[in-house]
Residue, then its C-alpha position, 0 to 999 in steps of 0.5 A: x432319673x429314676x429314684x434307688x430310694x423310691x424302689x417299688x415293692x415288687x421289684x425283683x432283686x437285681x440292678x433294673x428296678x422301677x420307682x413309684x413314678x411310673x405312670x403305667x404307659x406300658x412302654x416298657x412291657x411292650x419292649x420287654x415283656x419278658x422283664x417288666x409286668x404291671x402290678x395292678x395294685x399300684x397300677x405301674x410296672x415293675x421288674x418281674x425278672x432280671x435279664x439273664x443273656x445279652x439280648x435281655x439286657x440289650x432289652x431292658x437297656x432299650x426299655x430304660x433309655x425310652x421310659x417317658x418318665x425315666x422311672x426305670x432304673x439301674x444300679x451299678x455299671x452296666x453288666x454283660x451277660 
């Protein structure tokens, strides 16, 4: 389970963030590439955006349920769009 006190930088502010244990294996861009980038720097994702409409949040759910490190996080109850 991903770490609400180990929250990278570059998150944008909101419930989906990454910690630093992400790996880089890119999943989560891949499922939603409109939410989460790499930060080259740290060589790892982060939220880039937050979702705005049901289908990003479907999405960034998608991406949080598959990330293999479990690094991808939310705070709070799950929000509908």
């Amino acid at each position: 389970m991903a770490d609400p006190t180990d929250k990278t930088p570059p998150n944008a502010v909101g419930p989906y963030y990454n910690d630093s244990t992400c790996v880089d294996c890119d999943l989560c861009r891949e499922i939603a590439p409109s939410l989460f980038r790499r930060n080259d720097d740290l060589a790892a994702s982060y939220v880039w955006r937050q979702p705005e409409t049901k289908e990003e949040t479907a999405l960034a759910e998608e991406a949080l349920l598959s990330c293999p490190t479990e690094s991808i996080g939310r705070d709070g109850e799950l929000a509908v769009c």
